[in-house]
C-alpha positions as CSV (number, residue, x, y, z in Angstrom):
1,X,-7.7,-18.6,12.2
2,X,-4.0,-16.8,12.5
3,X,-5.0,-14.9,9.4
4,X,-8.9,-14.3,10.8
5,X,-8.1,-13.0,14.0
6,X,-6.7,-9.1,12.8
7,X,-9.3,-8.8,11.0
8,X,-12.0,-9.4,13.6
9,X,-9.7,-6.8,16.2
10,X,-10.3,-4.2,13.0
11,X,-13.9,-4.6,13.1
12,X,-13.9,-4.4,17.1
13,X,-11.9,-1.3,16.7
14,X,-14.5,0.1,13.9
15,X,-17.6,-0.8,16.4
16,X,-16.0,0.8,19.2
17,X,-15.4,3.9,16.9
18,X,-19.2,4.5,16.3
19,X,-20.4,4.1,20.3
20,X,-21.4,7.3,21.8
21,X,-20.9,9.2,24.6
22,X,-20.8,6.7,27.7
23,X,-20.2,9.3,30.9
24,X,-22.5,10.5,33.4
25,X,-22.1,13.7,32.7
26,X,-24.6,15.5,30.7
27,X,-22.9,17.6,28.0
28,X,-23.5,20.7,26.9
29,X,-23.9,21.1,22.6
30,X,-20.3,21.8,21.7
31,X,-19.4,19.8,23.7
32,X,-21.6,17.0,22.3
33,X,-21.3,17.9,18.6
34,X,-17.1,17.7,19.4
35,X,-17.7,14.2,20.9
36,X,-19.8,13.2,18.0
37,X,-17.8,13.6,15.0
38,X,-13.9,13.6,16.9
39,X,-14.3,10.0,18.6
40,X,-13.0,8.6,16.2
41,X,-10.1,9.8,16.5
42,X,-10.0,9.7,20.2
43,X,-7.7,7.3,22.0
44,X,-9.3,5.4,24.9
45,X,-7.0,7.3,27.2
46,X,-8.7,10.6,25.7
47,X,-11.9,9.0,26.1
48,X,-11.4,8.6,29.7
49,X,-10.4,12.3,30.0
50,X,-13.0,13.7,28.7
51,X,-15.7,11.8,30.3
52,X,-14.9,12.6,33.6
53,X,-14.3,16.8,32.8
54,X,-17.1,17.9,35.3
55,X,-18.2,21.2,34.0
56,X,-17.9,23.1,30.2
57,X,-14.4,25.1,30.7
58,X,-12.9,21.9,31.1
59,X,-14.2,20.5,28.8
60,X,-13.3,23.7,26.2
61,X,-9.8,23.0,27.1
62,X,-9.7,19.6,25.9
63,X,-10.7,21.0,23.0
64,X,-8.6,23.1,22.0
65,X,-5.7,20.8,23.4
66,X,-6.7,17.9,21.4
67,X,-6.6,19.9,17.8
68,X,-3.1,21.6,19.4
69,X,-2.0,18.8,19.7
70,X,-2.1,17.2,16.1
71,X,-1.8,19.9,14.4
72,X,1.4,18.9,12.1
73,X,2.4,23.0,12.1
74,X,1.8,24.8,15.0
75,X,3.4,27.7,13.9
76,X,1.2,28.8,10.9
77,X,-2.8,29.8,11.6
78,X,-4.2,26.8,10.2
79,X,-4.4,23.1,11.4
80,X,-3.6,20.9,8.4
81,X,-5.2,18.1,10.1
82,X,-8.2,19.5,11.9
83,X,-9.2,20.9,8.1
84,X,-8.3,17.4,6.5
85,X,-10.3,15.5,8.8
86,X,-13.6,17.5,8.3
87,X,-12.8,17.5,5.0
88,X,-13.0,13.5,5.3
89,X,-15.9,13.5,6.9
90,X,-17.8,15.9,4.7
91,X,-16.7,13.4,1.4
92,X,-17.6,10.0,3.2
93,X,-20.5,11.4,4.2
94,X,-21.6,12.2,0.5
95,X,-20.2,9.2,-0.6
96,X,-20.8,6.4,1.3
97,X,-24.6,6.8,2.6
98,X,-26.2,3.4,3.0
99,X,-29.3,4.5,5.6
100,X,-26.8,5.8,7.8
101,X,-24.9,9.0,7.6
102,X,-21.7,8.1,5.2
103,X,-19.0,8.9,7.7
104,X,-20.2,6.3,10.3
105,X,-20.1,3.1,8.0
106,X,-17.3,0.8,7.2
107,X,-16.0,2.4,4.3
108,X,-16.9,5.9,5.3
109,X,-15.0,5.4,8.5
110,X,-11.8,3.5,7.0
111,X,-11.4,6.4,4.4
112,X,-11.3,9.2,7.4
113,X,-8.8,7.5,9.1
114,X,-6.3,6.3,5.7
115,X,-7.3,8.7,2.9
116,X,-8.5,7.8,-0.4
117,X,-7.2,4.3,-1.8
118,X,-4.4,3.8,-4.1
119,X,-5.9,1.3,-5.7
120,X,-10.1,0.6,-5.7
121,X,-11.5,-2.6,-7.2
122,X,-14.8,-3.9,-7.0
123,X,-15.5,-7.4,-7.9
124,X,-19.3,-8.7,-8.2
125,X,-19.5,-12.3,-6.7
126,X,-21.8,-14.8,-8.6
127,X,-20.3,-18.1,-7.5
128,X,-20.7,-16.9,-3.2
129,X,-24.6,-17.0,-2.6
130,X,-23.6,-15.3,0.6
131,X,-21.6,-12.1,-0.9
132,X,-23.1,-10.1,-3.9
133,X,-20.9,-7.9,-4.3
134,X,-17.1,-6.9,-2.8
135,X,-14.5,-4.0,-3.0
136,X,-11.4,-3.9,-2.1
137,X,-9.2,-0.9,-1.3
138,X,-5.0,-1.0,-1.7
139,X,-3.0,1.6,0.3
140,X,0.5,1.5,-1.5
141,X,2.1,3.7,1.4
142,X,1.1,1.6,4.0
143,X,1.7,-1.6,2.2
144,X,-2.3,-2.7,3.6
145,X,-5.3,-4.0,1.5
146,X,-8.8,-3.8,2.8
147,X,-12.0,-5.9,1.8
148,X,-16.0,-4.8,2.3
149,X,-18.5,-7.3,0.7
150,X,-22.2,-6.5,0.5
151,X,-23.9,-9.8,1.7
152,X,-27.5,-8.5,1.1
153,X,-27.5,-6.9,-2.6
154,X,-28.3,-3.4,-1.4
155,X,-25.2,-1.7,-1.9
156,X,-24.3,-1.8,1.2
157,X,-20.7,-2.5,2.3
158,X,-19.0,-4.2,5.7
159,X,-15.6,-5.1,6.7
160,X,-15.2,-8.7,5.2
161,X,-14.9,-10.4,8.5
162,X,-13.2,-13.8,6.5
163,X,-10.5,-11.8,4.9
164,X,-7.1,-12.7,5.4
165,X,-4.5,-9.8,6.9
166,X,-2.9,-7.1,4.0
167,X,-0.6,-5.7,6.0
168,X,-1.1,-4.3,9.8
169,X,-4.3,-2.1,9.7
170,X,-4.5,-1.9,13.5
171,X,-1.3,-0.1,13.8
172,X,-2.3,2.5,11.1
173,X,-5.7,3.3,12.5
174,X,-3.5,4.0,16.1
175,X,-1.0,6.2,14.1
176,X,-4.2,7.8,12.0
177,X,-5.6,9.2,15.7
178,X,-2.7,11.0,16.7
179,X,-2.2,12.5,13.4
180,X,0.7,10.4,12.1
181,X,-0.2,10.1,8.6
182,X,-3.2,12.4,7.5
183,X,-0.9,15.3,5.5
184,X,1.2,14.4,3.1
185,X,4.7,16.0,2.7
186,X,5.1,16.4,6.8
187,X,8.0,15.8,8.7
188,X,8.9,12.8,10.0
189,X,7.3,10.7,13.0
190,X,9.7,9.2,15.6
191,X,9.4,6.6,18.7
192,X,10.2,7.3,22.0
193,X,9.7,6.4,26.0
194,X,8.7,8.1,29.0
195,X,9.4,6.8,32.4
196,X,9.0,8.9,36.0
197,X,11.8,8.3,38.4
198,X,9.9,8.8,42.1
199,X,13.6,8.9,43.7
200,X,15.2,11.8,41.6
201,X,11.7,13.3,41.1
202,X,12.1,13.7,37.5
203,X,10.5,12.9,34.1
204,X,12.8,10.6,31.5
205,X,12.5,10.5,28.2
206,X,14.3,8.6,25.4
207,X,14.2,8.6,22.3
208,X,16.1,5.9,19.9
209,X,18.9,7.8,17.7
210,X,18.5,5.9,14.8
211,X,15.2,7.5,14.4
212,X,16.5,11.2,14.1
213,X,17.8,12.7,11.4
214,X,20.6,15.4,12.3
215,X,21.8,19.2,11.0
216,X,25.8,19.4,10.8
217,X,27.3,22.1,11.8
218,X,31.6,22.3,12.3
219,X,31.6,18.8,12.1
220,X,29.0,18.3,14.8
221,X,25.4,17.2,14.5
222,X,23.0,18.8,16.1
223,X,19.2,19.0,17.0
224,X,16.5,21.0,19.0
225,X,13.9,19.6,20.5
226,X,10.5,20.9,21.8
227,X,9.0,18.6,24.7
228,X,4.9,19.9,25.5
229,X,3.6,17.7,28.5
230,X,-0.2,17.3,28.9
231,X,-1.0,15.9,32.2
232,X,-4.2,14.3,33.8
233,X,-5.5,12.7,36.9
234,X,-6.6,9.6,35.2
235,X,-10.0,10.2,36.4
236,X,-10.2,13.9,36.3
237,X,-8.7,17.1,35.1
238,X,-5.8,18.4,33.1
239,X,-3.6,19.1,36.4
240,X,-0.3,20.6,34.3
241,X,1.4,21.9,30.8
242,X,4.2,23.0,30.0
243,X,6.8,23.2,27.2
244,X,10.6,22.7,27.6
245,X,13.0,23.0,24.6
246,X,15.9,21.2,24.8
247,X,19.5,21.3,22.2
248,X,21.3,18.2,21.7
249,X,25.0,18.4,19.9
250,X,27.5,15.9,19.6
251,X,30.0,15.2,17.5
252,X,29.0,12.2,14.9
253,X,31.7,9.5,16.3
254,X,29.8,10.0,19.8
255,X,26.2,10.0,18.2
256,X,27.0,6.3,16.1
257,X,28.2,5.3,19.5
258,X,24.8,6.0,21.0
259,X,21.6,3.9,21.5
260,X,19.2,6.3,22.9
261,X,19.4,10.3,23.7
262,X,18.2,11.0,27.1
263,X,16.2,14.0,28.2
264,X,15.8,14.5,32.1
265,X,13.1,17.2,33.4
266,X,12.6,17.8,37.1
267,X,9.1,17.2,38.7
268,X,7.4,16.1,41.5
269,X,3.8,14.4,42.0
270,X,1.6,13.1,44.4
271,X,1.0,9.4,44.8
272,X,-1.7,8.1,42.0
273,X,-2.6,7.5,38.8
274,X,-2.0,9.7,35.8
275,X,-1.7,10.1,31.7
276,X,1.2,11.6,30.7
277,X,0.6,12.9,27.0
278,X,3.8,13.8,25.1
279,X,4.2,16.0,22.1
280,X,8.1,16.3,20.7
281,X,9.0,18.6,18.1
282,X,12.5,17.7,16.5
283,X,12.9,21.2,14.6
284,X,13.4,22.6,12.2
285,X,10.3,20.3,11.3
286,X,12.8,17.3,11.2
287,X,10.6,15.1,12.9
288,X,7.7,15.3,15.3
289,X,6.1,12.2,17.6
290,X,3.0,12.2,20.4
291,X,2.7,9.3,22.5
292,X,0.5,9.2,25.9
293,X,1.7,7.1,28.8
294,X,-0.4,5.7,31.8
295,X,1.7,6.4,35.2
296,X,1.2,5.2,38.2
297,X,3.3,7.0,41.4
């Protein structure tokens, strides 16, 4: 059971993945065809955005937003990831067609969010009167293994639901929808925390210093960081952005002596319910992290 229980949360997660649009709001065909192919890669906090944006401007905004947001180099004219992901789609689709458009099975789904396998074997099954056929796919780099078994003989592949736990797929979908690990070669991806002090009116975030990586510079080390902050009414529209960039230097005896580095920024908000989605750049594309946090005030 310990061993059967991730694997039935990755299935839940793949089901969810491939449910449409559930709002009220009737959308208009961007809209739509955005909702239909980038939900997978929406996290239920972005879900809940977007299907309460009452009209199409809003809605445009989210757009762009949510491709801004993971794009790995903001700085250059294309987005790495948004091309990579259609590029995913467009191969799974080819691919893996089993009566169903390639992208929205099993395998067609787990290869947009990982990549191509390291390793692919596929194993018929004689001796299982249940399972005709199974592959399994090995991702080296993120130490996982995944198993889909055809169970009727038509090539047709599902998530083994009895297969035991290679490594934790759950947390690499999560990191796959904010754009964690879909280019190779990009900088680093770091933790952090956001809290909102009501009494000194003021956003705080931390971020762990043995997750950065440092310039010297006269025997200091030193960082820049770029802060963007998304925010919502947790049932309604994008209500602020902005972008702060903040320089952190120390010298290295103080830094070792550290825990977290603490970034203050002044704000005020109404009593209620928000999401508080974070982008931080470490440059010069040292590291980057996006996290999104539910406050209440």
């Amino acid at each position: 059971m310990r061993c059967l229980i991730p694997t039935l949360i990755i299935i839940a997660i793949v089901i969810l993945m491939s449910c449409g649009f559930s709002g009220k709001i009737a959308l208009d065909p961007t809209s739509k065809d955005f909702y239909e192919t980038a939900r997978l890669i929406m996290t239920k906090q972005e879900k809940n955005i977007f299907n309460y944006l009452p009209d199409k401007e809003s809605r445009e905004e989210f757009i762009r937003d949510f491709w801004a947001k993971r794009d790995p180099s903001p700085d250059t004219e294309e987005n790495e990831f948004k091309e990579e992901y259609f590029r995913r789609i467009e191969y799974a689709s080819l691919r893996f067609r089993e009566g169903i458009p390639g992208w929205k099975t099993d395998r067609g789904r787990i290869y947009i969010y990982l990549g191509p396998p390291d390793k692919v074997e596929q194993r018929p099954f004689v001796n299982y009167p249940d399972i005709k056929g199974l592959i399994f796919w090995g991702y080296y780099k993120y130490r996982l293994g995944i198993e889909f078994v055809d169970r009727v003989g038509d090539g047709s592949y599902s998530l083994n639901q009895h297969m035991s736990a290679y490594g934790n797929v759950v947390q690499v979908i999560e990191r796959a929808k904010f754009g964690q690990i879909f280019a190779e070669g990009q900088s680093k991806f770091v933790n952090f925390d956001l809290r909102f002090s009501r009494e000194k009116k003021e956003i705080v975030v931390s971020i762990p210093v043995d997750s950065l990586e440092f310039m010297e510079e006269h025997g200091s080390l030193k960082a820049e960081f770029e802060f963007e902050f998304f925010i919502y009414k947790k049932k309604g529209l994008r209500i602020d952005m902005f972008t702060k960039i903040e320089s952190f230097e120390r010298p290295e005896d103080e830094i070792l002596e550290l825990e977290d580095i603490i970034f203050t920024f002044p704000y005020d908000l109404k009593p209620g319910k928000y999401y508080f989605d974070v982008v931080i750049r470490v440059k010069p594309d040292i590291a980057r992290a996006r996290k999104i946090f539910e406050i209440k005030i």
